[in-house]
N, C-alpha and C positions, 0 to 999 in steps of 0.2 A: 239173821242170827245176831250176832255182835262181835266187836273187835278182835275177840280171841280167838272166835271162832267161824270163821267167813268164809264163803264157800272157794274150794279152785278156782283158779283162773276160768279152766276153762268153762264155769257156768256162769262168771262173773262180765266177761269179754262181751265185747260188741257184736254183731254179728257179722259173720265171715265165708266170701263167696255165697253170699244172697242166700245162707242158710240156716236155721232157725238153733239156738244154745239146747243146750240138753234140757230136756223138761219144758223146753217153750214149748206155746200154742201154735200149732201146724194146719189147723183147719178145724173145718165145724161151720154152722148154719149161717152165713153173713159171713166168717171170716175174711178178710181183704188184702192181709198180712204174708208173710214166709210160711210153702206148703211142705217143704225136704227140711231135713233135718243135717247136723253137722254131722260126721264120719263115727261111726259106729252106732248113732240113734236113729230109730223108726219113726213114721209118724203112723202112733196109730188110736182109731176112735175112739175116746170113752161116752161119748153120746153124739145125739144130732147136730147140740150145740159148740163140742169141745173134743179137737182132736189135739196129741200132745207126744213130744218127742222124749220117747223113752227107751231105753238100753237095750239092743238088740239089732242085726242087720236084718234087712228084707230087700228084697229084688224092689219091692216096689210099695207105695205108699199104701196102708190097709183100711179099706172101707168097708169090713165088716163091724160090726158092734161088738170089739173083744178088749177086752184087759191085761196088759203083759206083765209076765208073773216073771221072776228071774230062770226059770226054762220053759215055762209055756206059754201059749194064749188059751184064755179060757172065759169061753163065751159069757156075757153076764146080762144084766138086764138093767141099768144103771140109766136115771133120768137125771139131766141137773134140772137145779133151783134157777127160774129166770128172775129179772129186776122187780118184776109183779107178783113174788111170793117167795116166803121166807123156806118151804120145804115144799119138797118135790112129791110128786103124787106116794112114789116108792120110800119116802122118809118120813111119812103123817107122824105125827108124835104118839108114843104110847101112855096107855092107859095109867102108865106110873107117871109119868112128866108131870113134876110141880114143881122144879125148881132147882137150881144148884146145891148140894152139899157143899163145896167148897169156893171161896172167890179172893185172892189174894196177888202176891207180887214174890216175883224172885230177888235175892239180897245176895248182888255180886258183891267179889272183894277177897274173898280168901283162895279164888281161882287165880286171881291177878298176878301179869307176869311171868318171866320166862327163868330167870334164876331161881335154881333148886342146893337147897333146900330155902333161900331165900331169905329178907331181913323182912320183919312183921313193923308196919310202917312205911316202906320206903316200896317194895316188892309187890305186898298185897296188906289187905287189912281185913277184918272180921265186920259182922255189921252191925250199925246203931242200934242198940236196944231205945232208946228214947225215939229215933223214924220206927221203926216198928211199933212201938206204945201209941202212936199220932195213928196209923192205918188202924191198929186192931182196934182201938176209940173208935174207929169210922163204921166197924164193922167188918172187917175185912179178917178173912179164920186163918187163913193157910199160907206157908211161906218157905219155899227154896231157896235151902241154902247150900250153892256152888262151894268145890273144894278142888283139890289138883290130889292127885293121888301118889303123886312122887313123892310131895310131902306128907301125905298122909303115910302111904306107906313107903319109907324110903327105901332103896337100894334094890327092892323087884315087888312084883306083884304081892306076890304071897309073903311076906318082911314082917316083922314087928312092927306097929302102929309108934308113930312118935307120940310117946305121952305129953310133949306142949303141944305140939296143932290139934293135938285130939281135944284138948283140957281147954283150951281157948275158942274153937270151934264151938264146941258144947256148948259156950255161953249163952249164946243167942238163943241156941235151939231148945235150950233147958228154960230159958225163960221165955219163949213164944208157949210151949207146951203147960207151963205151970199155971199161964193163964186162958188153958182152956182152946189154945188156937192147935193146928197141924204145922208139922216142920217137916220137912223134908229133906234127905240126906241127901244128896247129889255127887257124886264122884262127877268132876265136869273133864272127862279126859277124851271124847268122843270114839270109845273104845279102844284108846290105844295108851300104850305109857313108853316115856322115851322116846315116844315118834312112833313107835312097834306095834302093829295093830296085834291087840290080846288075842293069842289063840290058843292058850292055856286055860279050859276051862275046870281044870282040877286048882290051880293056882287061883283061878279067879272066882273061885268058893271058897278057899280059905281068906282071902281077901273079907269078904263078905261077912262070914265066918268071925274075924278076927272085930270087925266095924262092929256088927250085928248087934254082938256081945255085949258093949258099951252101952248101948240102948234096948234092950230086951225088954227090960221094964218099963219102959215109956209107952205106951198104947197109942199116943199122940205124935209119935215119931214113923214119918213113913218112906223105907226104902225105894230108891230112884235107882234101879241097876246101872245105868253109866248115860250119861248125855251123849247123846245123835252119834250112835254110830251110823259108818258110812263107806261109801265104796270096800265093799267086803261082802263074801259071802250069806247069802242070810243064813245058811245052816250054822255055821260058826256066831253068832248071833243066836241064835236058838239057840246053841250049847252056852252060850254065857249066859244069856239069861234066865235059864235052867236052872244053872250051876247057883249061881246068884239067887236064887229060889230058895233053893236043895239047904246053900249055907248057911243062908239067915235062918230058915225055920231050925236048920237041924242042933242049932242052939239054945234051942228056947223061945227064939221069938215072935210068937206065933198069934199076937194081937192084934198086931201090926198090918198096915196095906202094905203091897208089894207095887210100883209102880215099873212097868218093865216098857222099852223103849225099843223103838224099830229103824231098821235101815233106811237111807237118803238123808239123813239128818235127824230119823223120827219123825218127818215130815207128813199132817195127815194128808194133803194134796197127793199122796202119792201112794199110801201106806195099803191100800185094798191092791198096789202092783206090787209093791219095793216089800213088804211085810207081811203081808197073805200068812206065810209059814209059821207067825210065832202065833195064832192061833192053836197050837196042839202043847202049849206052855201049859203047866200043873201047877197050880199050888194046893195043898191040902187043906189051908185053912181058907180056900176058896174066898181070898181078898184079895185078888190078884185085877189090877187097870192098867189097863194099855197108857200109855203117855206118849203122846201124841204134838209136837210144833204145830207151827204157821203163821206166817209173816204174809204181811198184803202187798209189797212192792213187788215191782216186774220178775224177778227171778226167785222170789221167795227167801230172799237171804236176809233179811231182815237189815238191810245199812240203806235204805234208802227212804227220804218222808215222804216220797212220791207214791201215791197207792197203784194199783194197777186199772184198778173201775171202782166203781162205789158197790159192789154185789161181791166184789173179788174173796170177802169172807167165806161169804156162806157156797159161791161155786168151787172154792179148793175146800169145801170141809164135806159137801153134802158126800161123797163118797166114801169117806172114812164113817158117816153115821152108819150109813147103809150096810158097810163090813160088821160094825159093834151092834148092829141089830142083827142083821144076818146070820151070826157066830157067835148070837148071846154071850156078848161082851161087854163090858163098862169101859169107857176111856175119858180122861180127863187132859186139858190143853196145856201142857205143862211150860209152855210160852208162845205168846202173841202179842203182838204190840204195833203200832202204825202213827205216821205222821201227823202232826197238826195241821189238818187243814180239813176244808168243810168234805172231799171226797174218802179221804180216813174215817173221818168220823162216821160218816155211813154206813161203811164198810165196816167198822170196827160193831159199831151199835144191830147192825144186820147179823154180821156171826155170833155175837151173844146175842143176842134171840131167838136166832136158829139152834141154837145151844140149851138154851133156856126148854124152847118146845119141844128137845127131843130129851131133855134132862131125864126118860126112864134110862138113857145110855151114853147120855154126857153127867160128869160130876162135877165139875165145874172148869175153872179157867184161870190162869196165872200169867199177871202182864210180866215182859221183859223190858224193863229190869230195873227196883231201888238198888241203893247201895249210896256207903257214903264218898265216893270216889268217881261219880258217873260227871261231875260239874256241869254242863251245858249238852251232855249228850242228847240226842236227837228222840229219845223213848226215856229218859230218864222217871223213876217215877217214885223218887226220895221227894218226903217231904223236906222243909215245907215250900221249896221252889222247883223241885225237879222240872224238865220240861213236857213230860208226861202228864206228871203228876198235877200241875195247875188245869192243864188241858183236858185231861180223859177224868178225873176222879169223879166230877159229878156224874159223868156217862156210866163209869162203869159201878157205881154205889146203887144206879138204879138195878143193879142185877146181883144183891148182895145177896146169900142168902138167908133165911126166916128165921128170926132167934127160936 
């Protein structure tokens, strides 16, 4: 993920009593590694190739071919992608696949920091319109932009909007949009505000509601209901992003895509177990995509430049295609990013093209993360030095998409 947002200890820790982190790999075809999992996770199969510890007790390790949902197993039919092919028999690309709609970068900076309501410079800051001008010259359409919702909305969920974080925020977004690109609203609070995870979904549609309003007339402007929530119910989750639906259209704004986000972090490695449920989400103006992560290092948390294998993309994403075809879905990668080195690259260049072939139900992909504040970060991907950005831009410019 990144700085502000890094997973628990306990998926970031070592392994303990010779047993595998939560969501690590427990077995599968060659594996040679940790079979048990640590105290409350199972290990159980999602194919020949990949079994993996996920939330739930079992008497014993599961070797049937099931997928764990947050209260059942339910049997599936799920191949992964090996090193010798970019899609698996069960993810052939469809007949609409030509290509990304969308391919751009997130622009941190107004998340920044833990003081609220905070000093604008010192706290956090908004992003370069002149780095943005350099990407979208390149080609590059679409661009999230992180926010903290304390300051946006202060004092509770459902609040009056501060008119200067709103009015300075817009900057960017008003000029990414005027020239023709996508912006994207992001409340980056991982469903919670104040540390309290949101369970107020009448509160958290007026929220919505209150946002919405400010951009109804931008068509170019596309709602992100709340970055990675996580360890939380997923019904409560369905009702926010519902609600979050419900608000934004029930004001008008109804041109607009809806980007809605799933449990584990939004994580797609995980999101056909952890997210299943927000399939039965509505939008009326039927513009509604799933918004989906994934990070290529060992625990998926995005802080490490170490990738996990050179295939590591496209084996944590083939399952999530599989759900967005399965459930006549759209989703789009609303952060990905990996180290400088020749096995990232691989890995990086193998998930956009597995991307690419299944583009009738991927729309495209968004690296983490420009911004003018990132200085030597490890994914940084500000021009004109970021360390992303000198590294991946040729890579990912060949997957821009078609004027």
């Amino acid at each position: 993920m990144k700085p502000s947002n890094l997973f628990p200890v306990s998926l970031l820790i070592a392994l303990s009593n010779a047993q595998q982190v939560a969501y690590g790999q427990c077995g599968g075809q060659g594996w040679t590694g940790l079979t048990t999992c640590v105290s409350g996770y199972s290990c159980i199969v999602q194919s020949t190739w990949y079994s993996q510890c996920v939330p739930g007790a079992a008497s014993s390790v599961t070797t049937s071919t099931t997928k764990a949902s947050s209260s059942t197993l339910t049997t599936i039919t799920t191949s992964k992608a090996s090193s010798t092919s970019k899609t698996s028999t069960s993810t052939a690309p469809g007949a609409a696949a030509t290509g990304f709609k969308w391919l751009g970068a997130n622009e941190a900076g107004a998340e920044f920091g833990t003081a609220i309501p905070g000093v604008y410079g010192t706290d956090f800051i908004f992003a370069s319109t002149a780095a943005i001008d350099t990407l979208m010259a390149e080609g590059y359409n679409i661009f999230r932009f992180p926010f903290m919702m304390e300051r946006m909305a202060p004092g509770s969920v459902s609040g009056t909007l501060s008119a200067a974080y709103l009015a300075n925020y817009s900057v960017p977004i008003n000029h990414v949009t005027s020239k023709g690109g996508y912006a994207i609203i992001d409340p980056h609070n991982f469903g919670r505000y104040n540390g309290a995870v949101i369970t107020d979904a009448a509160a958290f549609k007026t929220f919505w509601s209150n946002l919405a309003s400010a951009f109804k007339d931008n068509s170019k402007v596309i709602f992100d209901t709340n970055n990675e929530f996580h360890d939380e119910d997923i019904s409560n989750i369905l009702a926010l992003d519902q609600a979050a639906i419900d608000g934004i259209r029930g004001v008008g704004a109804t041109s607009q895509y809806i980007f809605a986000e799933g449990n584990s972090y939004s994580a797609a490695w995980f999101w056909n177990t952890t997210s299943d449920a927000l399939k039965a989400l509505v939008d009326p103006q039927g513009k509604l995509i799933y918004e989906m992560h994934l990070y290529l290092d060992s625990d998926n948390s995005g802080t490490s430049s170490t990738c996990y294998s050179s295939t590591v993309g496209v084996d944590r994403i083939v399952g999530a295609t599989e759900w967005l075809r399965n459930n006549g879905k759209l989703g789009v990668l609303g952060e990905f990013a990996g180290g400088n080195n020749d096995v990232c690259l691989t890995a990086v260049k193998g998930l956009l093209q597995h991307m690419k072939d299944n583009s009738d139900v991927w729309l495209g992909a968004l690296w983490w993360a420009a911004g003018p504040w990132w200085g030597s970060y490890i994914y940084s991907f500000e021009p004109p030095s970021g360390v992303g950005y000198t590294y991946y831009d040729a890579t990912l410019k060949a997957f821009l998409p078609s004027a």
